[in-house]
C-alpha positions as CSV (number, residue, x, y, z in Angstrom):
1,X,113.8,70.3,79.1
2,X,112.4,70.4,75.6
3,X,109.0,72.9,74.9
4,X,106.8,70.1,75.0
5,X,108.0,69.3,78.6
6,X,108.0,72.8,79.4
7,X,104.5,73.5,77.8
8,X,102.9,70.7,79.9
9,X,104.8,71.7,82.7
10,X,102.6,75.1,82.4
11,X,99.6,73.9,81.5
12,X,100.1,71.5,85.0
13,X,101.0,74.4,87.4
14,X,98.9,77.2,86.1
15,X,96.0,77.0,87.6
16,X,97.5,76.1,91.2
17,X,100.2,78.8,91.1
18,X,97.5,81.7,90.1
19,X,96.0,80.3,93.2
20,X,98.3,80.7,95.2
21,X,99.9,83.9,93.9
22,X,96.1,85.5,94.2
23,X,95.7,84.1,97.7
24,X,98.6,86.0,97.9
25,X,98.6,88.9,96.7
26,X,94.8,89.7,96.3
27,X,95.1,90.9,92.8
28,X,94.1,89.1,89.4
29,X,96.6,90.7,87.4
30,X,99.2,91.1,89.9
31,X,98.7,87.3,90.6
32,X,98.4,86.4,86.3
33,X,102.1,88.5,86.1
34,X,103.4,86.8,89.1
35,X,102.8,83.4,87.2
36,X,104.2,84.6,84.1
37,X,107.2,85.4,85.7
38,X,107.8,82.1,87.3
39,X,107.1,80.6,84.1
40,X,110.2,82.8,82.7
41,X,112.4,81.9,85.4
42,X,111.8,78.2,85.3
43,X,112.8,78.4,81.2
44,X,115.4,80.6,82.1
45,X,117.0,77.6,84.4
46,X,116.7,75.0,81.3
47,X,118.5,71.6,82.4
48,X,119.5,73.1,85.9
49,X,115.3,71.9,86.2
50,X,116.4,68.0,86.2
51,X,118.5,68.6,89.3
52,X,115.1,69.0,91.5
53,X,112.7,65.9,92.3
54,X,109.6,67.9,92.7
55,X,109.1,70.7,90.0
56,X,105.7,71.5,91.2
57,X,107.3,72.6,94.7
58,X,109.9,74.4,93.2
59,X,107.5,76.5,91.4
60,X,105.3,77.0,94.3
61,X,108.1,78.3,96.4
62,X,109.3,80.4,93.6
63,X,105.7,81.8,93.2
64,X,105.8,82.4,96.9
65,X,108.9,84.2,97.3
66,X,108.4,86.5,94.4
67,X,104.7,87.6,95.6
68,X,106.1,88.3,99.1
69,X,109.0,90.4,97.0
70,X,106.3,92.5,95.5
71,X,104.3,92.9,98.4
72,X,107.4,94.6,99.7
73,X,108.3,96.6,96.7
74,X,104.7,98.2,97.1
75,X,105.7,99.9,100.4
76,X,107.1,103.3,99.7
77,X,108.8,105.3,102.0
78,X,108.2,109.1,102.5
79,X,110.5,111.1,104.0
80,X,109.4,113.1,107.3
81,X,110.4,116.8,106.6
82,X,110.3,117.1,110.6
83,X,113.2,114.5,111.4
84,X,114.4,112.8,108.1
85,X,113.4,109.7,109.4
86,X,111.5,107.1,106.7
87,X,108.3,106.2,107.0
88,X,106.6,103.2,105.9
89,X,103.1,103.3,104.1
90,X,101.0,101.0,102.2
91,X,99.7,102.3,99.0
92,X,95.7,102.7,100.3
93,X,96.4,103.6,103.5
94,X,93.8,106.2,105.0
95,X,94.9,109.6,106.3
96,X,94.2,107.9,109.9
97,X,96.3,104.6,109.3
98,X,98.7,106.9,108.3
99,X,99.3,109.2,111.6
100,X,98.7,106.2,113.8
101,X,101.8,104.7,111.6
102,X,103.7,107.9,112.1
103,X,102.6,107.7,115.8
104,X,103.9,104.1,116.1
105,X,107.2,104.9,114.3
106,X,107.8,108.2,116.4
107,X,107.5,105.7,119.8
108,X,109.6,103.2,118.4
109,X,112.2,105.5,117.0
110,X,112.2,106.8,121.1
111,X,111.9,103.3,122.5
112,X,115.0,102.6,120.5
113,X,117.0,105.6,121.5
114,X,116.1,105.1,125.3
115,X,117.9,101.6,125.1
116,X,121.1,100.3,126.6
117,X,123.9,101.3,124.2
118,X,124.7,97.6,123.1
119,X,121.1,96.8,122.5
120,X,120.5,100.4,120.7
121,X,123.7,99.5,118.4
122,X,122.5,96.1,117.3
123,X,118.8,97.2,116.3
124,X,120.3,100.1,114.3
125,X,122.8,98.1,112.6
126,X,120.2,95.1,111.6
127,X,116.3,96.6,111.6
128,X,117.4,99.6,110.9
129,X,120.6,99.5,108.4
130,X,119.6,95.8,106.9
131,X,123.1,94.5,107.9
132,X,123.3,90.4,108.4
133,X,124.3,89.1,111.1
134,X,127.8,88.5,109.9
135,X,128.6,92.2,108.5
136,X,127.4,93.2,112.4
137,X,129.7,90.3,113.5
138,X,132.8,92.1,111.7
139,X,131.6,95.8,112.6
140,X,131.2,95.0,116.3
141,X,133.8,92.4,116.3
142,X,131.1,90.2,117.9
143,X,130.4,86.7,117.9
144,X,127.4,85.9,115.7
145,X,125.5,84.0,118.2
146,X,125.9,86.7,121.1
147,X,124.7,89.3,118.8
148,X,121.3,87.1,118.1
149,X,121.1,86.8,121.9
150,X,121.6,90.4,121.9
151,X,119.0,91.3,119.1
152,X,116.6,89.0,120.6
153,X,116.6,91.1,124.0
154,X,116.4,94.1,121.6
155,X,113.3,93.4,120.1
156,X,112.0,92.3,123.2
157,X,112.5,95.3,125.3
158,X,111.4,97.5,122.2
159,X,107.9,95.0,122.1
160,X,107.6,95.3,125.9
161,X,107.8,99.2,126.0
162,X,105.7,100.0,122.7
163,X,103.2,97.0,124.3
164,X,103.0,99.4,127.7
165,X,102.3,102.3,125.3
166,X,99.6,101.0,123.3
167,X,98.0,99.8,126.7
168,X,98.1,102.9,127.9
169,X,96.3,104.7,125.2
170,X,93.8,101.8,124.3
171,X,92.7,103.2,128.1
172,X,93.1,106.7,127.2
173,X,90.8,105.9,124.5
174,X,87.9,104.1,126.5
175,X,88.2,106.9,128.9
176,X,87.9,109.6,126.1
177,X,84.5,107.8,124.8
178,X,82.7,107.2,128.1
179,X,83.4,111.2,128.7
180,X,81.8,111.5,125.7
């Protein structure tokens, strides 16, 4: 791709990709740098470019993927001094957000524990420890799509329970206000 190609190549995709990166990730800079980088990365792939029939999607995919990336890489994790368990918060999270998320983890963290050995295993090794399916596969000595049956009852049973939990104190809740 010569710079002429790539230049109108920009000047076509700019506008729709800051679009989409700010319907994204709700930020004008954030969304401006998340274009750049595309940009860089489609230079950076020179003639590999020619093997794709629609540039335009490429980029947008691209665009998507990396926005979703740096949503993630916003989350930090803070250690609980209590447990040493990680947990999870958004950068402008409110003090209340942030023990209802504490909450949450604490009943999932017990949901988890109170499961069936097998089931407790799988979560660990895949929500928990970010294995794939086929490092589990060759750690459990499993077949691949036994331990997807398996994770799938999982997260079920784990969805059920917390599901029971937060029916029980949405009640506890409107009790608490009509006492009030």
């Amino acid at each position: 791709m010569t710079k002429a190609d790539f230049n109108n190549l920009v000047h076509q995709l700019n506008r729709t990709l800051y679009g989409y990166a700010f319907r994204i990730l709700r930020n004008q800079e954030e969304a401006e740098d998340a274009v750049q980088e595309i940009f860089i990365k489609l230079w950076n792939m020179g003639t590999r470019l020619k093997e794709y029939n629609s540039l335009g999607a490429l980029a947008t995919t691209m665009t998507k993927n990396y926005c979703i990336d740096q949503i993630r890489k916003k989350k930090h994790i803070i250690q609980d001094i209590n447990d040493g368990r990680d947990i999870r918060i958004s950068d402008n999270s409110s003090p209340y957000v942030l023990m209802e998320n504490k909450e949450s983890d604490d009943i999932i963290h017990q949901i988890i524990g109170q499961l069936p050995e097998i089931y407790r295993d799988v979560i660990k090794l895949k929500d928990i420890d970010g294995l794939s399916y086929e490092e589990i596969a060759h750690k459990t000595e499993q077949n691949i799509n036994t331990l997807r049956v398996t994770l799938s009852r999982a997260r079920k049973m784990i969805r059920d329970e917390f599901n029971k939990y937060q029916y029980e104190r949405r009640g506890t809740e409107e009790v608490n206000r009509k006492v009030l």
